[in-house]
C-alpha angles and dihedrals in degrees: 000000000000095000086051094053075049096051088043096048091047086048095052092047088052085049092057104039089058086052099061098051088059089034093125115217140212126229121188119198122293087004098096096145088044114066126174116237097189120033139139142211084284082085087063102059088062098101092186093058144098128195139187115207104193116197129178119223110249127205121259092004115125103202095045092049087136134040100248138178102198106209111211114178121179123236093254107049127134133183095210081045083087101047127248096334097145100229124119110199102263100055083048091066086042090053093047090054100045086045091048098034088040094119105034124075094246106114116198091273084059088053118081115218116212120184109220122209104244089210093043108023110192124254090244089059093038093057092071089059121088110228091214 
């Protein structure tokens, strides 16, 4: 009995272990080191953001085939909307990968970039976002 409690608990640590390095993450503009786990399509209705959604690819997961950071950027963002950050756009998305990928050995040629429509934002994209 005991050695079964043992097996199941193992199990559960490598579950979520495994979890966690999916896990996709959120980064709002200038907020690279400080990514969202668990967000909605709220994030979305905010016109002056931009945001980064950083997934890792996943073995036999269709949906998840690259490793792929999705930029959405509101019609109404503005870099000098944030003050002096010191982060164009572009180095915001770098930052985002290198802050999400740190760990792993994808470096930013290995992560795909995709543009979303802000006004029609694709059903791969969508399919991070709770409905709730």
């Amino acid at each position: 009995m005991r050695h079964t409690v043992i097996k199941q608990m193992d199990e559960y640590k490598d579950e979520v272990e495994l979890e966690k390095q999916y896990k996709v993450k959120l980064y709002n503009y200038p907020e690279y080191e400080d990514p969202i786990g668990i967000f909605d399509e709220d994030e979305l209705q905010n016109d002056e953001a931009m945001i980064v959604l950083c997934v890792r690819a996943q073995p036999d997961d269709e949906t998840r085939k690259d490793h792929t950071a999705y930029v959405w950027t509101g019609p109404s963002f503005e870099v000098g909307n944030f003050g002096d950050t010191g982060l164009t756009e572009q180095q915001f998305v770098h930052k985002c990968i290198d802050n999400y990928w740190k760990d792993q050995e994808a470096d930013r040629k290995q992560v795909k970039i995709v543009t979303v429509d802000s006004n029609q934002p694709s059903d791969e994209f969508m399919f991070y976002f709770d409905e709730d």
